[in-house]
LOKEDREN-482034 format. One record per atom (N, C-alpha, C, CB): x, y, z. Coordinates in steps of 0.1 Angstrom, whole numbers, padded with zeros to 4 digits, always signed. Each point is the difference from the previous one (the first is absolute). Glycine has a CB too. Layout:
REM LOKEDREN-482034
XYZ
...
//
This chain:
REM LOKEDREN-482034
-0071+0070+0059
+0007-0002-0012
+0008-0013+0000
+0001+0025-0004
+0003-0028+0018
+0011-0011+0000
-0009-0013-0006
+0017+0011+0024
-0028-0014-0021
-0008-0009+0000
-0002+0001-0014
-0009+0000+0024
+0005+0012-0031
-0001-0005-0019
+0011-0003-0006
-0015+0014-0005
+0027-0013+0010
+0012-0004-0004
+0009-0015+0005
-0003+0027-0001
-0007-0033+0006
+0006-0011+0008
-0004-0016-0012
-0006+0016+0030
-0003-0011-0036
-0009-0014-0009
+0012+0003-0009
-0032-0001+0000
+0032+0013-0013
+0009+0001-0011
+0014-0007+0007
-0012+0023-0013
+0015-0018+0025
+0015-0003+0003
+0004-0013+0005
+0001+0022+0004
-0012-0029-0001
+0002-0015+0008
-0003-0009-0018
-0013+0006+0035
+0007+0000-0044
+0002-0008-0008
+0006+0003-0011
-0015-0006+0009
+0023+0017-0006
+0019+0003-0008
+0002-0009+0006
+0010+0022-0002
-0008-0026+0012
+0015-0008+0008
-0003-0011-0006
+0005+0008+0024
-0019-0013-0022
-0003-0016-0004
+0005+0001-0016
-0027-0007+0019
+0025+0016-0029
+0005-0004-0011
+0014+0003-0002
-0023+0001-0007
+0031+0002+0019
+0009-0001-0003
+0013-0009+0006
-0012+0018-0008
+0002-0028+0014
+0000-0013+0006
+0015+0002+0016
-0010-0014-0033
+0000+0029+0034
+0005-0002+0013
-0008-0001+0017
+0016+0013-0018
-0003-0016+0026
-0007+0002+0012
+0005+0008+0013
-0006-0020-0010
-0005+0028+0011
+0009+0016+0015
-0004-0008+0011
-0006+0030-0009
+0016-0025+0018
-0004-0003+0014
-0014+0004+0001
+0023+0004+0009
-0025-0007+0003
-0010+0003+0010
-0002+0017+0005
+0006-0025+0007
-0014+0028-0015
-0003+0017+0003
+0008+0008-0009
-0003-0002+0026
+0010+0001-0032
+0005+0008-0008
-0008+0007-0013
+0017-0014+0010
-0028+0004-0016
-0011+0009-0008
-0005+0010+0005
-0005-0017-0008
-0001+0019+0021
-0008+0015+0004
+0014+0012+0002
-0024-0015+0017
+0038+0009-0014
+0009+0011+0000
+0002+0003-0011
+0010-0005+0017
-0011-0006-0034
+0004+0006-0010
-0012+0013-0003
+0013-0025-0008
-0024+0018+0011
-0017+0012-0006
+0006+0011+0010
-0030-0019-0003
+0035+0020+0012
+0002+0010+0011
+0010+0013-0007
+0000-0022+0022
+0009+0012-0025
+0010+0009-0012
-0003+0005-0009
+0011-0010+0002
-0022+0010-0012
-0001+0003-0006
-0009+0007+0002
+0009-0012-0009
-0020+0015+0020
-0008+0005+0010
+0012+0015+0001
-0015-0027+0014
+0026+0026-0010
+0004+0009+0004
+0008+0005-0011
-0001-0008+0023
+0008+0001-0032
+0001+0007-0010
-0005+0014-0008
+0005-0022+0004
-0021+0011-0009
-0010+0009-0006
-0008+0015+0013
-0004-0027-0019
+0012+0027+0026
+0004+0011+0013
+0005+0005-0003
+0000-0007+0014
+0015+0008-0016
+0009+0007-0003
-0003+0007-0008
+0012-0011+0007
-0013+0007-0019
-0003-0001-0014
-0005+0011-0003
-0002-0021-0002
-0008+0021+0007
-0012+0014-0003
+0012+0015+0004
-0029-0016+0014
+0037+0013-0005
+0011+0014-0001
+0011+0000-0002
-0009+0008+0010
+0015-0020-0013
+0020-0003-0003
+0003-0005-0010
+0006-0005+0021
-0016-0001-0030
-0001-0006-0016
+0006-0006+0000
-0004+0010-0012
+0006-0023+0023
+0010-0009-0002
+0002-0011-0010
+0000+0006+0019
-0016-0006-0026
+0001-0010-0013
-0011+0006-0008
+0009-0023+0011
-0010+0020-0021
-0005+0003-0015
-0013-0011+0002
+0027+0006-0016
-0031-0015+0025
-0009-0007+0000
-0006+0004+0013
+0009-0017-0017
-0026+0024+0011
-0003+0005+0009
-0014-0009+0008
+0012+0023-0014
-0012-0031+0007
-0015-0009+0005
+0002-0012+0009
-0010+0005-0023
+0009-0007+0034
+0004-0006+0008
-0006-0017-0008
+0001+0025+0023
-0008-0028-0030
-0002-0013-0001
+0016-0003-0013
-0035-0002+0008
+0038+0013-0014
+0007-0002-0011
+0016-0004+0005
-0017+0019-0015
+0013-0012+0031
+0014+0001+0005
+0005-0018+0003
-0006+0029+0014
-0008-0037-0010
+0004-0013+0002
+0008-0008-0007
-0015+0002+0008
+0011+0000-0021
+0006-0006-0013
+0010+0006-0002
-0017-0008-0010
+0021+0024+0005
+0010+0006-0005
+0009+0003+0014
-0013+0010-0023
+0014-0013+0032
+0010+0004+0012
+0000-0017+0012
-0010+0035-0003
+0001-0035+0002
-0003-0016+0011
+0004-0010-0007
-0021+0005+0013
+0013-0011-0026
+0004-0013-0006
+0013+0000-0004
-0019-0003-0008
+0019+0017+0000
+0018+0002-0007
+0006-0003+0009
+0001+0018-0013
+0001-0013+0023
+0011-0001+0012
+0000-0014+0003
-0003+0022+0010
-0004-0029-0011
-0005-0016+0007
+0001-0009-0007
-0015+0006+0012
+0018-0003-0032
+0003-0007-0006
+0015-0008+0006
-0015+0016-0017
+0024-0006+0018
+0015-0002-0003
+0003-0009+0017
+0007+0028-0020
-0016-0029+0030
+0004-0001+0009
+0006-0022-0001
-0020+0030+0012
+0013-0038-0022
+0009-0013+0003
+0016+0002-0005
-0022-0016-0005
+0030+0028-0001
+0010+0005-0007
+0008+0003+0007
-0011+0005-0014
+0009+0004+0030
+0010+0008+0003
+0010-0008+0012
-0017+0023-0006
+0010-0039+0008
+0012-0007+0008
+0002+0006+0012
+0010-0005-0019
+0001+0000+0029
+0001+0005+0014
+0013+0013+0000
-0010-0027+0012
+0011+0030-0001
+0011+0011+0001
-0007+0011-0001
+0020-0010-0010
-0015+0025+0018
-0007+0010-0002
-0006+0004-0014
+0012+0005+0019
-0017+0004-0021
-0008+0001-0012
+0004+0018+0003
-0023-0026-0002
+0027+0036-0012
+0001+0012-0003
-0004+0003-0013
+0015+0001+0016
-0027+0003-0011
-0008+0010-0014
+0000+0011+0002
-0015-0012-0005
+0023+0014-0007
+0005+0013-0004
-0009+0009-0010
+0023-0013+0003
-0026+0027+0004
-0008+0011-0006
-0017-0007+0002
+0022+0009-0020
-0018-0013+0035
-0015-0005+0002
-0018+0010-0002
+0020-0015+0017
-0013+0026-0017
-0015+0004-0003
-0005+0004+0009
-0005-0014-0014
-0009+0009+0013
-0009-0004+0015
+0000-0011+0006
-0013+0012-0007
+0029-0020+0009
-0003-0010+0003
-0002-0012-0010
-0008+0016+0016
+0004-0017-0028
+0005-0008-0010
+0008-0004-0008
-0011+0004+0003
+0016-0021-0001
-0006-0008+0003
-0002-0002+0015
+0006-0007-0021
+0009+0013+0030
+0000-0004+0011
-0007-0001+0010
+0012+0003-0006
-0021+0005+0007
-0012-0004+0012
-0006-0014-0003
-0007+0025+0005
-0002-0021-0016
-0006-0017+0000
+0004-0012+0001
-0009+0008-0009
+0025-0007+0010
+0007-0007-0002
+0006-0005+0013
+0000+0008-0021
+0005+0002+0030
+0002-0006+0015
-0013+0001+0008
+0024+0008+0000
-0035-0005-0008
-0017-0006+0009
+0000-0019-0005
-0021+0030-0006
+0026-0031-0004
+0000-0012-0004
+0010-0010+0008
-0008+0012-0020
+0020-0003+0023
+0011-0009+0006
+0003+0007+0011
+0010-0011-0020
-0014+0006+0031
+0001+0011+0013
+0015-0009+0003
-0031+0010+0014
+0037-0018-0015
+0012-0006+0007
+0013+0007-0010
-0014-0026+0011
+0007+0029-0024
+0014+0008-0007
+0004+0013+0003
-0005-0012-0017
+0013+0017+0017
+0004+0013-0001
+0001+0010-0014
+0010-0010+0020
-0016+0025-0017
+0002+0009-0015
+0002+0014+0003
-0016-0016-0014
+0022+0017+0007
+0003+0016+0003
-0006+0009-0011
+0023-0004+0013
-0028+0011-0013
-0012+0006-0007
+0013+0017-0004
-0032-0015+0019
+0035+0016-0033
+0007+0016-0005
-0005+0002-0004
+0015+0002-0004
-0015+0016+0006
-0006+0005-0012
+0006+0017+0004
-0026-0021-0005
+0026+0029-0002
+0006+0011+0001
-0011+0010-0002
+0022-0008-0007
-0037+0008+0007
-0010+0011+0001
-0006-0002+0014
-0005+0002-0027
+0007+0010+0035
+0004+0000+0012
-0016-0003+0004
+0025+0016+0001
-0035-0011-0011
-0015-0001+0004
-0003-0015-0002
-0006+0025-0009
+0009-0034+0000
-0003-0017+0002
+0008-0005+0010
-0006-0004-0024
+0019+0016+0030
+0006-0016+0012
-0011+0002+0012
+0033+0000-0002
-0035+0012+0000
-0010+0002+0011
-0012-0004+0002
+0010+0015+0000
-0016-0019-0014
-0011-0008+0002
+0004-0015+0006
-0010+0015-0020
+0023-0019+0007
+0003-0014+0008
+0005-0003+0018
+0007-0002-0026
-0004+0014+0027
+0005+0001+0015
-0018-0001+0011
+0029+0019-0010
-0037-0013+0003
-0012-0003+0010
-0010-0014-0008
+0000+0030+0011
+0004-0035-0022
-0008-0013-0004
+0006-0012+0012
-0002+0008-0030
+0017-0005+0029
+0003-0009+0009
-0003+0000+0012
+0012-0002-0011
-0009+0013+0019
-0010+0001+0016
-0014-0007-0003
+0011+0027+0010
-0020-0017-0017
-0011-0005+0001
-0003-0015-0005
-0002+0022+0000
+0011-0026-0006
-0001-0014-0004
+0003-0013+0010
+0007+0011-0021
+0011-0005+0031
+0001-0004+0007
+0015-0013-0005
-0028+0011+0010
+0027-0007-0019
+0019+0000-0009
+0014-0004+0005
-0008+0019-0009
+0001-0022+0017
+0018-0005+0010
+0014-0001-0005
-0013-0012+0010
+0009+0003-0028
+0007-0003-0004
+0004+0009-0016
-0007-0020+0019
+0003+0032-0013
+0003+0014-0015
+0011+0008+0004
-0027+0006-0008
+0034-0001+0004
+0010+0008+0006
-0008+0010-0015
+0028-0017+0016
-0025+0031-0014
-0004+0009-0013
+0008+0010+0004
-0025-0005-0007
+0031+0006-0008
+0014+0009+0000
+0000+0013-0009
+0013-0022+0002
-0013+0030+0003
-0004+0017-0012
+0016+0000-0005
-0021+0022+0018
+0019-0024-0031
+0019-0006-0003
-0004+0001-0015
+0012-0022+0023
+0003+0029-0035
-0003-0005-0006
+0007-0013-0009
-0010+0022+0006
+0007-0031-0016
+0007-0016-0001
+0015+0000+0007
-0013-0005-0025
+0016+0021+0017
+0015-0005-0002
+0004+0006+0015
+0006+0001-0029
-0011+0006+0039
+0007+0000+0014
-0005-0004+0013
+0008+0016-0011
-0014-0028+0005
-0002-0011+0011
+0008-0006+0002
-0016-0003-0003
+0023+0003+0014
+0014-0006+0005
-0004-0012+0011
+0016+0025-0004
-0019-0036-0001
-0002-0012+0013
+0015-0002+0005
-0022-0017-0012
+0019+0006+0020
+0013-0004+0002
+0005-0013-0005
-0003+0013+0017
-0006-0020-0025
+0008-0010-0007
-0017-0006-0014
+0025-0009+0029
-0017+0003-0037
-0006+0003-0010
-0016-0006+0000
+0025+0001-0011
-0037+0003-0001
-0009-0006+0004
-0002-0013-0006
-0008+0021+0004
+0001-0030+0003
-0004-0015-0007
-0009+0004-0011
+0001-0016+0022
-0011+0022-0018
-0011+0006-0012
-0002+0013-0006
-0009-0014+0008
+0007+0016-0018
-0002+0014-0005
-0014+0002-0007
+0026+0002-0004
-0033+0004+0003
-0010+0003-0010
-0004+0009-0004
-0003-0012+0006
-0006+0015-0013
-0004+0014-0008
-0006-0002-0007
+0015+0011+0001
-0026-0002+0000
-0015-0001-0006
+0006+0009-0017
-0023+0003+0032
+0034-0003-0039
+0001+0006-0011
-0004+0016+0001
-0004-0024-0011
+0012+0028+0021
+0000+0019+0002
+0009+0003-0011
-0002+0004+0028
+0009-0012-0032
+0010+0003-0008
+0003-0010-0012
+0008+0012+0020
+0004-0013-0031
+0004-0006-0012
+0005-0006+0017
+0005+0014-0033
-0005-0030+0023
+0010-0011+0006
+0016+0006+0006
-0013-0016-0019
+0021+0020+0006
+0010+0002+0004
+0004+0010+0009
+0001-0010-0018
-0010+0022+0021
-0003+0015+0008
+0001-0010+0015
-0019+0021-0019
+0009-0033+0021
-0003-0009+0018
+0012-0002-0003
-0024-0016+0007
+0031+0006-0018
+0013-0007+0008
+0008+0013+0005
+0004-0023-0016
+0001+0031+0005
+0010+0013+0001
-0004+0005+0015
+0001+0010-0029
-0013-0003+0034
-0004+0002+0012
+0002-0011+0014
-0016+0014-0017
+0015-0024+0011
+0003-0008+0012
+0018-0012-0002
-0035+0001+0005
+0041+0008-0011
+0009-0015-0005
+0008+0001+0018
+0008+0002-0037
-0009+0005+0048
+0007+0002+0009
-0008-0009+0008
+0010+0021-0004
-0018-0024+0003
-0013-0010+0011
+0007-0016-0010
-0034+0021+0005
+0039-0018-0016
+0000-0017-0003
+0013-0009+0006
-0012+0008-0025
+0008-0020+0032
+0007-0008+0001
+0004-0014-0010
-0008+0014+0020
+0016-0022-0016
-0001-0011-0010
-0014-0008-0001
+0025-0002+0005
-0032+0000+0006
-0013-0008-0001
-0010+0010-0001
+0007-0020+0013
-0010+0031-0018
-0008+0009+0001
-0012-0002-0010
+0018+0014+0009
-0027-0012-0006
-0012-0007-0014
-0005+0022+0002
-0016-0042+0006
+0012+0041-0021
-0005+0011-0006
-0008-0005-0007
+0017+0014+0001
-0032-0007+0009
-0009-0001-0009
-0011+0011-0002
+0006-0023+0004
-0003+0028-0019
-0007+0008-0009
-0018-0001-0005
+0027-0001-0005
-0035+0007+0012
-0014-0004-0005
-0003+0009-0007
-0007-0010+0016
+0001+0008-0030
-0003+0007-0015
-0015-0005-0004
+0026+0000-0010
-0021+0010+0003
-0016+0001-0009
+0005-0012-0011
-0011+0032+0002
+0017-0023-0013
+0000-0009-0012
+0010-0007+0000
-0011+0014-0011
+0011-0026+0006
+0013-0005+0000
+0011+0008-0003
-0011-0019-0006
+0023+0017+0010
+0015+0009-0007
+0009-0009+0009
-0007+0031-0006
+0014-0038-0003
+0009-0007+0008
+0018+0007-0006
-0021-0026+0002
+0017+0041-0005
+0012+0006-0006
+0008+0000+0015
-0010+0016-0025
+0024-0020+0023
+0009+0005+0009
+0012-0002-0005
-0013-0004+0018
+0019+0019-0015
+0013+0008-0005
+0011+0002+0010
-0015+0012-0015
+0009-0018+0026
+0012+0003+0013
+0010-0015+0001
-0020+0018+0017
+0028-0012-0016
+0011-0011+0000
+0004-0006+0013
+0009+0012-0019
-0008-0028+0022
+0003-0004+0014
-0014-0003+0005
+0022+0015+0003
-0033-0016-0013
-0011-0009+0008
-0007-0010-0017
-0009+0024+0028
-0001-0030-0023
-0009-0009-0004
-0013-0001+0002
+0016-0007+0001
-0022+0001-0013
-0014+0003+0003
-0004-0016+0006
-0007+0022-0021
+0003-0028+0032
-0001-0013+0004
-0015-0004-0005
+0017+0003+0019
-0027+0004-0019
-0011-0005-0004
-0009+0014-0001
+0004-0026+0011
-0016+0025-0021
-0011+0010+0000
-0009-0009+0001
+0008+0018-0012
-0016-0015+0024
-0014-0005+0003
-0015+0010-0008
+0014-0009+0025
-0021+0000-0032
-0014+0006-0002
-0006-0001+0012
-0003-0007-0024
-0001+0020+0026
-0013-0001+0011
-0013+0002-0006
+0014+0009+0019
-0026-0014-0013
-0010+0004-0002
-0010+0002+0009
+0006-0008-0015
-0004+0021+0017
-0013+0004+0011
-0013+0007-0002
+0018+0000+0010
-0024-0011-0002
-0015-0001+0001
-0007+0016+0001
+0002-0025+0014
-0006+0030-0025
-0007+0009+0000
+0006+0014-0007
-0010-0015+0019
+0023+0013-0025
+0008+0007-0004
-0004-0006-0016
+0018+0005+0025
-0017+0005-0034
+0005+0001-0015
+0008+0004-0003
-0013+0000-0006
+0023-0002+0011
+0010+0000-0009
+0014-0009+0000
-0012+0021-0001
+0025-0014-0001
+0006-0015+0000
+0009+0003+0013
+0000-0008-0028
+0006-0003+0033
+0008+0003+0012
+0011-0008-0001
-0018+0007+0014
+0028-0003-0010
+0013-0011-0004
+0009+0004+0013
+0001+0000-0030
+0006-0013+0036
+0012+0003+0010
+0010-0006-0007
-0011-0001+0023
+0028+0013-0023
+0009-0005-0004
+0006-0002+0015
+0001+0009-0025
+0012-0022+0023
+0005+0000+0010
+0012-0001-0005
-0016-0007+0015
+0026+0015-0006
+0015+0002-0007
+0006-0005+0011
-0001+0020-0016
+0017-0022+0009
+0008-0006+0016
+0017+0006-0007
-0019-0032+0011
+0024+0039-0003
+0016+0003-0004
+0004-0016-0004
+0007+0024+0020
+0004-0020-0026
+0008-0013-0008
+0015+0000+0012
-0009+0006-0033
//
């Protein structure tokens, strides 16, 4: 399966005018290899077809990756792993810590990363609001588990003065009602093989 999934996904990246290390494509098909594993008994996602998974779980995730800049990286209510796995397959020298509070996806993320070989995942069974680091995060993200203002409220304890928050959506909504931040920019994405619309906000405390 890794092998039918390697063409669609090597020519996501190219249209999305990016470039992965060395070996990291057969770990992404691997992931999703193991994913659509799980899948069959822990329902960790709503997309059950492993070529659908490239575009709706691999590109998505790989859109946002010229965006998230250096400093650790914390995606919050990661899922299975989304965005953050594809994302430290992409950047093995960054650091990410992978939340999520359904104790059946940390455990998937907890063996994607062995079997991936993740050095650089920490995955935390936690929920937003009682993740206690020890000093604030450079990045935040979130695949839109929640209303905008629900991520900040959940994480306003992770925010520092330079902290980038960034929100990935479906439809545009640049509503924000929380007081003490800003919206710095909304990026259109467009990913290859996906219909529909995709948008990254990025927010920054004031």
């Amino acid at each position: 399966m890794a092998d039918d999934l390697r063409k669609p996904l090597q020519q996501g990246v190219a249209s999305l005018g990016l470039r992965l290390p060395d070996g990291v494509a057969p770990k992404l098909c691997n992931y999703i290899h193991l994913l659509h594993r799980w899948n069959r008994t822990y329902n960790l996602t709503a997309v059950r077809e492993p070529r659908q998974m490239v575009s709706k779980h691999l590109l998505d995730s790989l859109a946002v990756l010229p965006y998230i800049g250096e400093g650790k990286v914390v995606d919050v209510g990661s899922g299975a792993g989304l965005p953050g796995i594809p994302l430290a397959l992409a950047r093995p020298q960054q650091s990410f810590v992978l939340i999520d509070a359904n104790s059946k996806k940390t455990r998937f993320m907890q063996q994607a990363k062995i079997a991936l070989g993740l050095e650089n995942v920490e995955v935390v069974h936690s929920r937003a609001q009682d993740y206690q680091p020890d000093e604030p995060a450079p990045v935040i993200i979130a695949r839109a588990y929640a209303a905008t203002d629900d991520i900040l409220a959940s994480t306003r304890h992770l925010h520092g003065g330079g902290t980038r928050i960034l929100v990935m959506q479906g439809k545009r909504d640049e509503t924000l009602d929380t007081a003490g931040y800003q919206i710095k920019a909304l990026h259109v994405l467009d990913v290859p093989g996906l219909n529909a619309e995709r948008h990254l906000l990025e927010i920054a405390p004031l």
